[in-house]
C-alpha positions as a Markdown table, in Angstrom:
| # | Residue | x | y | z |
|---|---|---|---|---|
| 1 | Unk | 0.0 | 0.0 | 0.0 |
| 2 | Unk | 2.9 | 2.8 | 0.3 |
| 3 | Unk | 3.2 | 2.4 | -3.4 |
| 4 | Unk | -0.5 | 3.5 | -3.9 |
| 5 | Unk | 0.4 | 7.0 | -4.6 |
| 6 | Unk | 3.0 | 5.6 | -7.2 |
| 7 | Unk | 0.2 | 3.7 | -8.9 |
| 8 | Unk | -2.0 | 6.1 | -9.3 |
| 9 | Unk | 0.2 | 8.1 | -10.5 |
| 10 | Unk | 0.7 | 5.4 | -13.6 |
| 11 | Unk | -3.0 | 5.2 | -13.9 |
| 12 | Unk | -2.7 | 1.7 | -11.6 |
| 13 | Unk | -5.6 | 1.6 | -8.7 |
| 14 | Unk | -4.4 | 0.0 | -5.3 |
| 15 | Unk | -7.9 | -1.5 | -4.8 |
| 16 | Unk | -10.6 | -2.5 | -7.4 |
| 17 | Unk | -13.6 | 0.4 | -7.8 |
| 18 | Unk | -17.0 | -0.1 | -8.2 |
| 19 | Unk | -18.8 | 2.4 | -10.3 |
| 20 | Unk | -22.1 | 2.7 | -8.4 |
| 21 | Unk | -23.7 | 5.4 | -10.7 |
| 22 | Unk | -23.8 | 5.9 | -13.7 |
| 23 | Unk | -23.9 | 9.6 | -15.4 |
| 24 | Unk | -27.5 | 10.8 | -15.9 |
| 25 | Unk | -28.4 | 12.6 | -19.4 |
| 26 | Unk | -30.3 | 15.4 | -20.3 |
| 27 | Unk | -33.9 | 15.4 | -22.2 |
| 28 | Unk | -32.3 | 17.5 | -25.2 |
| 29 | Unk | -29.1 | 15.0 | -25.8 |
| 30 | Unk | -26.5 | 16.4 | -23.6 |
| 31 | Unk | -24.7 | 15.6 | -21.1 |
| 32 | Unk | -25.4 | 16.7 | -17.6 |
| 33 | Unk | -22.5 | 18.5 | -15.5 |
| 34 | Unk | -21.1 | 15.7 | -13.8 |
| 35 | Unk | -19.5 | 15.7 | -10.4 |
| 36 | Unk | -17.2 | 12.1 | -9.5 |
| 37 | Unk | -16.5 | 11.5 | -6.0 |
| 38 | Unk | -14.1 | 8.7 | -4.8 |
| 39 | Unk | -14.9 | 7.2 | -1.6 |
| 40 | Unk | -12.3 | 4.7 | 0.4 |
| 41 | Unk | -14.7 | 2.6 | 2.2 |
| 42 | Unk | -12.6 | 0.7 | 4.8 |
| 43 | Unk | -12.0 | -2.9 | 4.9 |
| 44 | Unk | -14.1 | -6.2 | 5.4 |
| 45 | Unk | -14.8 | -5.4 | 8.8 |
| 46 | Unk | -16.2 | -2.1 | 8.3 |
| 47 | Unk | -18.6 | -3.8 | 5.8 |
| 48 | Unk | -18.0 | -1.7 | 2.4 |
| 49 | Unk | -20.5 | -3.7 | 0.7 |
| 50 | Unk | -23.1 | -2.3 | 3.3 |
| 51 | Unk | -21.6 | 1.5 | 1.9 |
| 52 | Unk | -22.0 | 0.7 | -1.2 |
| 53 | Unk | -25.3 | 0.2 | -1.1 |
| 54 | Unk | -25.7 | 3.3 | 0.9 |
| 55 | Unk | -24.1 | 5.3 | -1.9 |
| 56 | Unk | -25.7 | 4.0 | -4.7 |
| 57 | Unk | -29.4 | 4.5 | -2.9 |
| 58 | Unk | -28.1 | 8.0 | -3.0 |
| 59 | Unk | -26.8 | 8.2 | -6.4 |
| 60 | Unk | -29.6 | 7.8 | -7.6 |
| 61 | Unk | -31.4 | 10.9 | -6.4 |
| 62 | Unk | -29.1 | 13.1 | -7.3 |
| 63 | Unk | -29.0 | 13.0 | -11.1 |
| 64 | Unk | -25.0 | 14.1 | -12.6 |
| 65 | Unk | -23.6 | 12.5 | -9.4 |
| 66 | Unk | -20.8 | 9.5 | -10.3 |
| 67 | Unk | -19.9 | 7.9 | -6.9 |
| 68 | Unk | -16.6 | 5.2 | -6.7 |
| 69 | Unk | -15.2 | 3.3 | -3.7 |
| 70 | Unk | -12.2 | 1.7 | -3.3 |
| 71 | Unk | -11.8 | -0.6 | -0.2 |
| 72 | Unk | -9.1 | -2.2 | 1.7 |
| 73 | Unk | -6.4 | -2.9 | 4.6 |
| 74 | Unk | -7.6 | -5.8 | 6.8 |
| 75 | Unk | -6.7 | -4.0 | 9.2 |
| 76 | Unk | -6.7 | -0.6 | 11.3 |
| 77 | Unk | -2.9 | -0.4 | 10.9 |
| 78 | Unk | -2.4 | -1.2 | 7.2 |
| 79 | Unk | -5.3 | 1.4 | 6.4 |
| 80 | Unk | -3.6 | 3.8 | 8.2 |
| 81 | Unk | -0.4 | 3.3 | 6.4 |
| 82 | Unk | -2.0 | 3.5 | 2.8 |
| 83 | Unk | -4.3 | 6.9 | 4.0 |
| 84 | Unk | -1.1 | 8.5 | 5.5 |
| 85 | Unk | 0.7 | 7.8 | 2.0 |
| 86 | Unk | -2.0 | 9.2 | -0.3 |
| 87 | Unk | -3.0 | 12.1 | 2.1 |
| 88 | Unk | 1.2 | 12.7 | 2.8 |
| 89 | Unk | 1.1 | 13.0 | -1.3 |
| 90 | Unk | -1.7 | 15.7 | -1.5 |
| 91 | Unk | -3.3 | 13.5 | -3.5 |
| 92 | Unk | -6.6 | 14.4 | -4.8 |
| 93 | Unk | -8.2 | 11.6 | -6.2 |
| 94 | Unk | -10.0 | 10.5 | -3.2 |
| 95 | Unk | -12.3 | 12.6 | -1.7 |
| 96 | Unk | -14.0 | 11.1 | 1.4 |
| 97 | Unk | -12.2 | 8.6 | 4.0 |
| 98 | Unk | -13.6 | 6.7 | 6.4 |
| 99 | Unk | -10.6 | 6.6 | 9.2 |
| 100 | Unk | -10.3 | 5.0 | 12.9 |
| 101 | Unk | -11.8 | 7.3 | 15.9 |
| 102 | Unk | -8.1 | 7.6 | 16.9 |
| 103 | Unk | -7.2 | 9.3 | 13.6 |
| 104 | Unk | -9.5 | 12.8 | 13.1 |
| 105 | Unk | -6.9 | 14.4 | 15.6 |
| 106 | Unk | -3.9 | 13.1 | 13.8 |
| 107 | Unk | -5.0 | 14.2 | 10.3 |
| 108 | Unk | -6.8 | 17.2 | 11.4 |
| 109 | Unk | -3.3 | 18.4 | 13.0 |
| 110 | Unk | -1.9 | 17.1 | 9.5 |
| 111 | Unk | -3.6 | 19.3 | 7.5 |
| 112 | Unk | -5.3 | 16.3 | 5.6 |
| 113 | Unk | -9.3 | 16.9 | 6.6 |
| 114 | Unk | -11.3 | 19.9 | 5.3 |
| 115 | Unk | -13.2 | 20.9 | 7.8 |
| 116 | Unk | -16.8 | 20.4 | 7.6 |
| 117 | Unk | -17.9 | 23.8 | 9.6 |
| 118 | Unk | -18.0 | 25.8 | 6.5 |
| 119 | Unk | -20.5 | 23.1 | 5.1 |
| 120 | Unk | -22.7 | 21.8 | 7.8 |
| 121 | Unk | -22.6 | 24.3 | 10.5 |
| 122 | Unk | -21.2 | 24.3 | 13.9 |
| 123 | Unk | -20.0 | 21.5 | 15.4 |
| 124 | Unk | -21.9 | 21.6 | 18.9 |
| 125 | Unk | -25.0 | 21.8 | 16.7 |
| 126 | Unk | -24.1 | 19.1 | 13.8 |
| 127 | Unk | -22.7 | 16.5 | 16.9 |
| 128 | Unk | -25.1 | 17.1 | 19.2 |
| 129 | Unk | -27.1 | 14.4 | 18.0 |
| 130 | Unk | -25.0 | 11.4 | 18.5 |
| 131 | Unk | -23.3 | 9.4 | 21.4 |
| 132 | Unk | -21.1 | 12.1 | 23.9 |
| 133 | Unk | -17.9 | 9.6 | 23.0 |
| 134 | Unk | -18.0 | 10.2 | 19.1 |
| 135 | Unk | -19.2 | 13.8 | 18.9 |
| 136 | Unk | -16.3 | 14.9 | 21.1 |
| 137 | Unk | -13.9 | 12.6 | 19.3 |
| 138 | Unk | -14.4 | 14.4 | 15.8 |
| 139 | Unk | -13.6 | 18.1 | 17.1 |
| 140 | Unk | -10.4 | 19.4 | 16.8 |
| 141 | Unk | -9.4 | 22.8 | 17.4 |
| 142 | Unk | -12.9 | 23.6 | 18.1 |
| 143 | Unk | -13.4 | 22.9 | 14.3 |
| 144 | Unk | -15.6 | 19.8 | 13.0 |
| 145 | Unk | -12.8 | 17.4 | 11.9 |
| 146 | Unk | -15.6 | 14.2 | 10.8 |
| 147 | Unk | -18.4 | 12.7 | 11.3 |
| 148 | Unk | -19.3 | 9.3 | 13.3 |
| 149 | Unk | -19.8 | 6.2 | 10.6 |
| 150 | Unk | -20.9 | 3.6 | 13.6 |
| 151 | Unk | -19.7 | 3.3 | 16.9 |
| 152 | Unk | -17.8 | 0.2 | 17.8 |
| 153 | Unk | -16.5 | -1.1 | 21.5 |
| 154 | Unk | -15.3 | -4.2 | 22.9 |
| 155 | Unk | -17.4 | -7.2 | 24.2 |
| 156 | Unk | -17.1 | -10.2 | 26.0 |
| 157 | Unk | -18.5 | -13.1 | 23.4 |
| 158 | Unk | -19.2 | -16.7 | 25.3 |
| 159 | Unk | -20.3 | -19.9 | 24.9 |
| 160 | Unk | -24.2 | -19.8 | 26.3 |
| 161 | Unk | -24.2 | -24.2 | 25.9 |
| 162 | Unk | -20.6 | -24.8 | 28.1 |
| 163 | Unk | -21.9 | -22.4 | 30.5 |
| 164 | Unk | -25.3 | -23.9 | 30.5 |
| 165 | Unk | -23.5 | -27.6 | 30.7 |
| 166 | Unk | -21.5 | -26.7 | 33.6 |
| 167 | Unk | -24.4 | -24.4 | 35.8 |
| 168 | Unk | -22.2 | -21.6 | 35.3 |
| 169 | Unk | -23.6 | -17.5 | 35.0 |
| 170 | Unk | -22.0 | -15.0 | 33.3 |
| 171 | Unk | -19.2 | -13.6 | 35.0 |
| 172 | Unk | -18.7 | -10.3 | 36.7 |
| 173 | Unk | -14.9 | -10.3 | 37.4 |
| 174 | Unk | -11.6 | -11.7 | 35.4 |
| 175 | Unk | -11.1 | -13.6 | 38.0 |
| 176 | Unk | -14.9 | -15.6 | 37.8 |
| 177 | Unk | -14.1 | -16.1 | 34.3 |
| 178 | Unk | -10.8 | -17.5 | 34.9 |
| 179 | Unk | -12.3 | -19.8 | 37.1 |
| 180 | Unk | -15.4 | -20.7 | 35.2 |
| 181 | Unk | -12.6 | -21.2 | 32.1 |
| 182 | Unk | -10.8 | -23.9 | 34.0 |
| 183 | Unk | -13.9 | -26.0 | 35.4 |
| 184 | Unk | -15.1 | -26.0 | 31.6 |
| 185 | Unk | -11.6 | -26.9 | 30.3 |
| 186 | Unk | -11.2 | -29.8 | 33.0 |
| 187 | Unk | -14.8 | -31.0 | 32.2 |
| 188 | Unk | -14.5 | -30.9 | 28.3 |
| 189 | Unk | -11.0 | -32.7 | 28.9 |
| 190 | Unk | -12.6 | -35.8 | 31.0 |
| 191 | Unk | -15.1 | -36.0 | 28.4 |
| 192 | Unk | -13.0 | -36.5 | 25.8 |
| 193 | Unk | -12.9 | -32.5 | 24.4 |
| 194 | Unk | -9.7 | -31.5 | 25.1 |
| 195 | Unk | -7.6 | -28.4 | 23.2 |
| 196 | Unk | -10.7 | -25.9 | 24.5 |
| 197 | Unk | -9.1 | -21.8 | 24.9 |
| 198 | Unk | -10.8 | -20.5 | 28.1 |
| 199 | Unk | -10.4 | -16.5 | 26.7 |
| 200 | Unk | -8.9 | -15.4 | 23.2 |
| 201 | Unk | -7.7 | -11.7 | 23.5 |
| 202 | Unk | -5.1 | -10.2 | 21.2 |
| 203 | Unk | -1.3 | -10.2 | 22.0 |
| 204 | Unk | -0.3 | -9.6 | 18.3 |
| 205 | Unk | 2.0 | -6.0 | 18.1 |
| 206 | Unk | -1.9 | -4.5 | 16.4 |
| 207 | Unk | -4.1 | -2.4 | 17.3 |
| 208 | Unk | -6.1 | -4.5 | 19.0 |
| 209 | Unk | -3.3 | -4.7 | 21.8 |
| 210 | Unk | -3.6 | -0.8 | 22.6 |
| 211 | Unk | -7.3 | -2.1 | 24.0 |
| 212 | Unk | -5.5 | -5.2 | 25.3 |
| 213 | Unk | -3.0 | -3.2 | 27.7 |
| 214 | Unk | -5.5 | -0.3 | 28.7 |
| 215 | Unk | -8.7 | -2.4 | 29.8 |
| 216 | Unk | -7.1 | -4.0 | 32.8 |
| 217 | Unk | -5.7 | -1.0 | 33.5 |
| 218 | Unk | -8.6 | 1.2 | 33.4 |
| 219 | Unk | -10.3 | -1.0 | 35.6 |
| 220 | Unk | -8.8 | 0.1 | 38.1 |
| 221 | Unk | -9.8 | 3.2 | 38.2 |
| 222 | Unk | -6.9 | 4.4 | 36.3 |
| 223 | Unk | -7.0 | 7.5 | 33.6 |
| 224 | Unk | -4.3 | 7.0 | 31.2 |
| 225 | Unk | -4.1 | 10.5 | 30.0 |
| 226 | Unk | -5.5 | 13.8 | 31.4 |
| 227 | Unk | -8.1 | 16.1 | 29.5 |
| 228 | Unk | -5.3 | 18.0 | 27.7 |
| 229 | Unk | -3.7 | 14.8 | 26.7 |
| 230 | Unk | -0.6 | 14.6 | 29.2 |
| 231 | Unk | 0.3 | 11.2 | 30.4 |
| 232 | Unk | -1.0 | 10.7 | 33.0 |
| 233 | Unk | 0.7 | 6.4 | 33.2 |
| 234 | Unk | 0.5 | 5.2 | 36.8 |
| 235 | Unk | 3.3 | 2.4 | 36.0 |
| 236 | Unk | 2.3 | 0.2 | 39.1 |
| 237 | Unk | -1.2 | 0.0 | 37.6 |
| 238 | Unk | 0.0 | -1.1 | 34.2 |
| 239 | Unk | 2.2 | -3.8 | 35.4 |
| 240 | Unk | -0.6 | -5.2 | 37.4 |
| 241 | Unk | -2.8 | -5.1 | 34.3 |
| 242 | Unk | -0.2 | -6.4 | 32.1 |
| 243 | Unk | 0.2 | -9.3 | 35.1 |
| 244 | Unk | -3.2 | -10.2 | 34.8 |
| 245 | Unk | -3.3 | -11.5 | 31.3 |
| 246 | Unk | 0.4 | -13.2 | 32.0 |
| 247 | Unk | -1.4 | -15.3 | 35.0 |
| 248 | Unk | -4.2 | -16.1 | 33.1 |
| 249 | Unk | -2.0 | -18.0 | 30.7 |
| 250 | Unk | 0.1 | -19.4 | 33.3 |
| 251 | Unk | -3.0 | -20.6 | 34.3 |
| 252 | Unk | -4.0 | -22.0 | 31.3 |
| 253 | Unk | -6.8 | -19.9 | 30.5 |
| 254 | Unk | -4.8 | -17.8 | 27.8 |
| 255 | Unk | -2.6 | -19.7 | 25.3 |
| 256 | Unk | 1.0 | -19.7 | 25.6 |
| 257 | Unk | 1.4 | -18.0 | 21.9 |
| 258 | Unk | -1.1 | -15.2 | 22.6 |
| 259 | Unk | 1.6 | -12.4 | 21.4 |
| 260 | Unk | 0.9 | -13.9 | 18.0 |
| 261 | Unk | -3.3 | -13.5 | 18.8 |
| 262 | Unk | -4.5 | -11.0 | 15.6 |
| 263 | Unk | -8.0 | -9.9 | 15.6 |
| 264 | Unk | -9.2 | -12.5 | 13.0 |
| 265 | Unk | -7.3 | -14.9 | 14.8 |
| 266 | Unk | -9.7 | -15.2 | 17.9 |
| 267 | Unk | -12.8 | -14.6 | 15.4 |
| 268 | Unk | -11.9 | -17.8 | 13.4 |
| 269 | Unk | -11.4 | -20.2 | 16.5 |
| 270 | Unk | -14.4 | -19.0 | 18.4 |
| 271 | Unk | -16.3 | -19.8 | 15.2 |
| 272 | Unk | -14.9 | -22.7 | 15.2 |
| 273 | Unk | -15.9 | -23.5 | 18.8 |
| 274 | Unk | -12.3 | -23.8 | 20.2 |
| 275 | Unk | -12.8 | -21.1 | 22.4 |
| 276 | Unk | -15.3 | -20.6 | 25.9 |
| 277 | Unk | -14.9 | -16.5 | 26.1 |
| 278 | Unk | -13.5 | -14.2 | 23.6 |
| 279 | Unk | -13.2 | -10.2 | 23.7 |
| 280 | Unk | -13.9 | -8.8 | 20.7 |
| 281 | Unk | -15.5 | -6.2 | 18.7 |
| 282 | Unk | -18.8 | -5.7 | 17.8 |
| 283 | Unk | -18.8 | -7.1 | 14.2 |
| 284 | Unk | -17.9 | -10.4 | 15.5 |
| 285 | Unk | -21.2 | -11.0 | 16.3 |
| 286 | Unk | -22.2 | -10.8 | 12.8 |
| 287 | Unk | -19.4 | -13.5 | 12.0 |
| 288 | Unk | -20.6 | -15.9 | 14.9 |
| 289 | Unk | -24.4 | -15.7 | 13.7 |
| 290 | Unk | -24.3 | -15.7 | 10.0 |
| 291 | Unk | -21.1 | -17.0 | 8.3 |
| 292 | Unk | -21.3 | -20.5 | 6.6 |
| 293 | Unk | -18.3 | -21.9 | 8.6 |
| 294 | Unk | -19.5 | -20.7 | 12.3 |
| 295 | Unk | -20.0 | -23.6 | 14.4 |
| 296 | Unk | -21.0 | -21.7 | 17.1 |
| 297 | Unk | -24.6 | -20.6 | 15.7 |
| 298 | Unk | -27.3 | -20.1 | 18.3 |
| 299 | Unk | -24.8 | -20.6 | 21.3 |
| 300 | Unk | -23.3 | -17.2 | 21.7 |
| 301 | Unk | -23.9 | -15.2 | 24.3 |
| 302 | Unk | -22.4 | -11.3 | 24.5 |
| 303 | Unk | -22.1 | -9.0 | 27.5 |
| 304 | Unk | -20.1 | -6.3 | 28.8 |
| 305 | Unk | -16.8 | -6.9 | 29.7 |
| 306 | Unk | -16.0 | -8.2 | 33.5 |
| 307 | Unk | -14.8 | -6.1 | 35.9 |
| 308 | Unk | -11.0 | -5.8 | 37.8 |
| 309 | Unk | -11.2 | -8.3 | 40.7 |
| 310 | Unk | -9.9 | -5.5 | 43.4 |
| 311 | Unk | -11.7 | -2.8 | 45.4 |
| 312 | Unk | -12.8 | -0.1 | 43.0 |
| 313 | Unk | -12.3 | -2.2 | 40.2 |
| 314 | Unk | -14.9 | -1.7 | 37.7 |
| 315 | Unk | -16.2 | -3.1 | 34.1 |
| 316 | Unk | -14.5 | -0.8 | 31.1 |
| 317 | Unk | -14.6 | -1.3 | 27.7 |
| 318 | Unk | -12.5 | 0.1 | 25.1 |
| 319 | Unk | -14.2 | 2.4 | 22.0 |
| 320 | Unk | -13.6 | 1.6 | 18.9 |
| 321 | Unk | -15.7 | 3.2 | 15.8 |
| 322 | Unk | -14.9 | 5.0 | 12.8 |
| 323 | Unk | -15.6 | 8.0 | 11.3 |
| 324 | Unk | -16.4 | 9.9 | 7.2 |
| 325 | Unk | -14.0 | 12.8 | 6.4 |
| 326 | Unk | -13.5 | 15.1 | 3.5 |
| 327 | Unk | -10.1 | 15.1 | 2.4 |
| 328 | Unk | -8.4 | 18.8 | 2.3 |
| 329 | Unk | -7.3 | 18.0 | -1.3 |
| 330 | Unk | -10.5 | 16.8 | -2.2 |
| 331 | Unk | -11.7 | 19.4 | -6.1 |
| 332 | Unk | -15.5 | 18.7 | -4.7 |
| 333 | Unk | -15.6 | 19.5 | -0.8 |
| 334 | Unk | -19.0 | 21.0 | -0.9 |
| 335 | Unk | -20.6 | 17.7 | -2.4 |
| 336 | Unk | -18.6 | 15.5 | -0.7 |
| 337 | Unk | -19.8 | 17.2 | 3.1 |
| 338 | Unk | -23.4 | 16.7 | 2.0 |
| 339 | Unk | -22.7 | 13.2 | 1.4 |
| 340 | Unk | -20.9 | 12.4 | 4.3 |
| 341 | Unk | -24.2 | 14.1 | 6.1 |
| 342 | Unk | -26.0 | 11.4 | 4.3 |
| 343 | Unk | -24.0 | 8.7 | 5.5 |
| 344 | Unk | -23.8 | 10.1 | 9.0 |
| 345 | Unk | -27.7 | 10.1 | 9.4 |
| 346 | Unk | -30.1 | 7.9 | 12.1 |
| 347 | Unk | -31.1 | 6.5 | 8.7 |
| 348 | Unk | -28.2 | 5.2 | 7.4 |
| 349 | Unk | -26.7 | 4.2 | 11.0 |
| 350 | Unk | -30.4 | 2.3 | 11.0 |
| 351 | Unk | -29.3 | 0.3 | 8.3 |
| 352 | Unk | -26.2 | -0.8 | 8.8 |
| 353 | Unk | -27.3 | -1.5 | 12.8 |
| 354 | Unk | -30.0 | -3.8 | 11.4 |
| 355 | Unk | -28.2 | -5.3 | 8.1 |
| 356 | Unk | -24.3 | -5.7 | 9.8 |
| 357 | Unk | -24.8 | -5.2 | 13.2 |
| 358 | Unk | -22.7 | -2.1 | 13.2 |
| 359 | Unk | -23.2 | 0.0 | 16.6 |
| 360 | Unk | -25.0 | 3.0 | 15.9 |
| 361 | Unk | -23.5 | 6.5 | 17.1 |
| 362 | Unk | -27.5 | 7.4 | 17.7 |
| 363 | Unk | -28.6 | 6.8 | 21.1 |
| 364 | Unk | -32.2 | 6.3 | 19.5 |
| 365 | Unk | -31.4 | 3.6 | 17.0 |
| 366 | Unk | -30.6 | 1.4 | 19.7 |
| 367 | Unk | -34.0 | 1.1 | 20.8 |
| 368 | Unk | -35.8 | 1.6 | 17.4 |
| 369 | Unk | -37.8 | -1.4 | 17.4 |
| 370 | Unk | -37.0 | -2.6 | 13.9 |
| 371 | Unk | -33.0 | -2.9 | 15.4 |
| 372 | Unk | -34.3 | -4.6 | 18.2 |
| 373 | Unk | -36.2 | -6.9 | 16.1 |
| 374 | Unk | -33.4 | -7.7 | 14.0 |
| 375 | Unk | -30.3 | -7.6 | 16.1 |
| 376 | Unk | -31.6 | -7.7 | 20.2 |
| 377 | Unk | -28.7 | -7.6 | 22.0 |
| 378 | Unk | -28.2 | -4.1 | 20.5 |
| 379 | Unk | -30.6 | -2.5 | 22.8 |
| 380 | Unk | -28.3 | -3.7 | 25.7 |
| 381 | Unk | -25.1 | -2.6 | 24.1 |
| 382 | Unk | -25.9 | 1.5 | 24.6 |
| 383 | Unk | -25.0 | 1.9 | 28.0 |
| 384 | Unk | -22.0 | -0.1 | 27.6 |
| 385 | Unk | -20.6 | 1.9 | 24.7 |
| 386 | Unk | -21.5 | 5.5 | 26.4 |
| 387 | Unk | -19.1 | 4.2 | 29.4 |
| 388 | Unk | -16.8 | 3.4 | 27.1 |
| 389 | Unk | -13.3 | 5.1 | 26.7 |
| 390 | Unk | -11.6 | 6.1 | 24.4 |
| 391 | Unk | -7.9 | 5.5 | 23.3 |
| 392 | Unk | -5.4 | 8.6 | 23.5 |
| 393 | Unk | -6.5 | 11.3 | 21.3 |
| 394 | Unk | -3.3 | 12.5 | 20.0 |
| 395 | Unk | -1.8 | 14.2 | 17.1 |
| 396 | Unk | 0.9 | 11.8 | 18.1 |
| 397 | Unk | -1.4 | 8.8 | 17.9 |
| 398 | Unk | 0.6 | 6.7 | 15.2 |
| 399 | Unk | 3.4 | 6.8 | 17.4 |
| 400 | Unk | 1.4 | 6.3 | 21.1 |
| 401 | Unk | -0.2 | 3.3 | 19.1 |
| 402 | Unk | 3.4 | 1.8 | 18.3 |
| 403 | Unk | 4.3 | 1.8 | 21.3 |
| 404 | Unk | 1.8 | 0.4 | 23.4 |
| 405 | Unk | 0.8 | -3.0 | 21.5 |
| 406 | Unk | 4.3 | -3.1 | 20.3 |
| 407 | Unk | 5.4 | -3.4 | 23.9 |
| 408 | Unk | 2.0 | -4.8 | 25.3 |
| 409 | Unk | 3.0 | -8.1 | 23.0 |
| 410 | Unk | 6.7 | -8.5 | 24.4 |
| 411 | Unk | 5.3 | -8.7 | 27.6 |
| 412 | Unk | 2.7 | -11.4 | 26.3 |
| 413 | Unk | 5.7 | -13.1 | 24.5 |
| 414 | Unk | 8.2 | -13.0 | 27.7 |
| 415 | Unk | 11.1 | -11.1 | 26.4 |
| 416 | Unk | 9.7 | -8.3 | 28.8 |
| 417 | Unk | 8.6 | -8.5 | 32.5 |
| 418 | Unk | 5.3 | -6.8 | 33.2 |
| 419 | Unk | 7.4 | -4.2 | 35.2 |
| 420 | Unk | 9.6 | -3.4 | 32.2 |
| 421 | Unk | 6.9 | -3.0 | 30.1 |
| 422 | Unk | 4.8 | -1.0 | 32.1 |
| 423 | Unk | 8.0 | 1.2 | 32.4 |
| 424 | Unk | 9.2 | 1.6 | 29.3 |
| 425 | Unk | 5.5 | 2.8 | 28.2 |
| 426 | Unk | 6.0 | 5.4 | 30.7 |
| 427 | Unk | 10.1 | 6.4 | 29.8 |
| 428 | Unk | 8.7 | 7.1 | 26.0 |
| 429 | Unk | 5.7 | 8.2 | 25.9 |
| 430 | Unk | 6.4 | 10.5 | 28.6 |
| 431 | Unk | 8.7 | 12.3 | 25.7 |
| 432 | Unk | 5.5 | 11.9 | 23.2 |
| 433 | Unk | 2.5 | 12.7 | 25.2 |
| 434 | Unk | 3.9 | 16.1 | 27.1 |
């Protein structure tokens, strides 16, 4: 993907395009004026073939508008890298990016958004709408950087039969789940199951790690960064939340190899019902239900995440989501604003809360009772996601991120101690985050 600019440039396009309107003509033989927007869409997991729907529905009424995607990047990280190459480049040939909640402060601070004030209106007024977490994520500099796509979050995913089999409830702590894990392992080994995971998180040096190091640690009470973005790291904490997950596979509970744990890694062998409890993100529930392969259909049960085992420990999760922005280089900023209004709106978040079971940013969708009908586990999922936290929002964020699940999986991989980890997190991010 850093060679997307390159191929553009030769006429080459990084990612196949789907032309999802065609130019409309006038009565008298001409040709309308025409106006092309490009539109990167994400990757699988943000569902593009969901947006592409969305765009051609409004393509159609609005006659001389050609709209293009592009999709790609399996993941947070590698999208990242191909945005920062083509937005580094000035490139204009995309005009709309849907980006990660952690990135409107990075771009925005970049120079790469255009912001949407101009277009829309003031951002207390345009935000005010949707879920506290996402409206405040998208304002920079008092300036309206993006707007929310779908909210996302973390959840604990289990096994509703092996805890049914062994009279076991849904537990509140890590420390009930560890111990629910083992009595289910010991019983599936006597009866001839062995090989059962008690918990899949992921270890791997991705994104998914940042979540991985700050939920033990923020249930404990702990803020990671104060309102002006200072670290705020109490090192003690992290090495106890870092500890955690290391006695959990020492237990057995984790596997050994969980620094090489990638997000698709715990979604496949849940599906494949090698794993009792799995923390996740919201679209795995849509890969448990429907795919062909799942072999967990009907048995999944989802829930907040446990709470820290201590006093004042509580139940966190970590906020995930992502967000439509108008590139600065974009030659059509006026159209593209009005469509990333479009696909912004309670209708569109509607759809893709009822057709991919994408977390809407609307507090109302949640309980609009054709969501509920169609996905109803959603309508317990609000309160969970408007506790939620979210990740440092940093013009730095690139290089927090690096340095969190980078370090988060030595510790998983025992090359560092929990204490070393926890202190080198603090030693150079102290230097980032000032």
């Amino acid at each position: 993907m850093t060679n997307a600019a390159a191929a553009r440039a030769r006429g080459g396009r990084p990612w196949a395009p789907w032309v999802l309107a065609a130019a409309a003509w006038l009565a008298l033989g001409g040709a309308q004026a025409q106006t092309t927007l490009r539109v990167f869409a994400g990757g699988q997991n943000q569902r593009p073939d969901l947006t592409r729907k969305l765009l051609a529905d409004y393509a159609r009424s609005h006659p001389g508008l050609t709209i293009e995607t592009e999709s790609g990047g399996a993941t947070s990280e590698l999208q990242r890298q191909y945005l920062s190459t083509v937005l580094n480049a000035k490139d204009p040939a995309i005009d709309i990016y849907l980006i990660d909640i952690v990135n409107p402060a990075q771009y925005f601070g970049a120079g790469w958004l255009e912001p949407l004030d101009t277009y829309l209106g003031d951002a207390a007024t345009v935000l005010k709408p949707y879920l506290p977490g996402y409206a405040a994520s998208n304002v920079v500099d008092g300036k309206l950087a993006a707007l929310p796509a779908f909210a996302d979050a973390m959840f604990l995913y289990y096994r509703k039969d092996l805890l049914q089999r062994y009279g076991l409830g849904e537990p509140r702590t890590w420390d009930e789940l560890a111990a629910a894990a083992r009595k289910v392992q010991a019983g599936e080994a006597q009866a001839g199951r062995p090989g059962l995971q008690g918990l899949s998180i992921q270890g791997a040096p991705i994104e998914g790690a940042v979540c991985t190091f700050l939920l033990p640690y923020w249930g404990q009470g702990k803020e990671f960064n104060d309102a002006r973005g200072k670290l705020t790291l109490d090192r003690p904490a992290a090495a106890r939340g870092l500890q955690q997950w290391l006695g959990m596979v020492d237990a057995g509970v984790i596997k050994p190899n969980v620094a090489e744990v990638k997000t698709p890694d715990t979604i496949n062998e849940f599906k494949a019902g090698q794993v009792l409890f799995a923390v996740n993100w919201s679209f795995a529930w849509d890969r448990f239900r429907d795919d062909a392969d799942s072999r967990v259909k009907g048995q999944v049960g989802v829930m907040a995440l446990p709470a820290v085992g201590m006093p004042g420990g509580r139940s966190v999760t970590c906020l995930g989501g992502w967000q439509w922005a108008v590139s600065a280089f974009s030659r059509h900023k006026a159209e593209a604003a009005q469509l990333v209004r479009y696909l912004s709106s309670p209708e569109s978040s509607k759809y893709l809360a009822m057709r991919g079971a994408l977390l809407p940013s609307y507090a109302s969708v949640y309980t609009d009772p054709d969501v509920v009908q169609a996905v109803p586990w959603l309508k317990d999922a609000a309160p969970g996601v408007v506790a939620g936290k979210a990740r440092p929002l940093s013009r730095e964020y690139g290089r927090v991120s690096d340095i969190i699940r980078t370090t988060t999986s030595a510790v998983l991989a025992r090359t560092r101690t929990a204490e070393e980890g926890a202190n080198d997190i603090g030693s150079r991010l102290g230097r980032v985050m000032r």
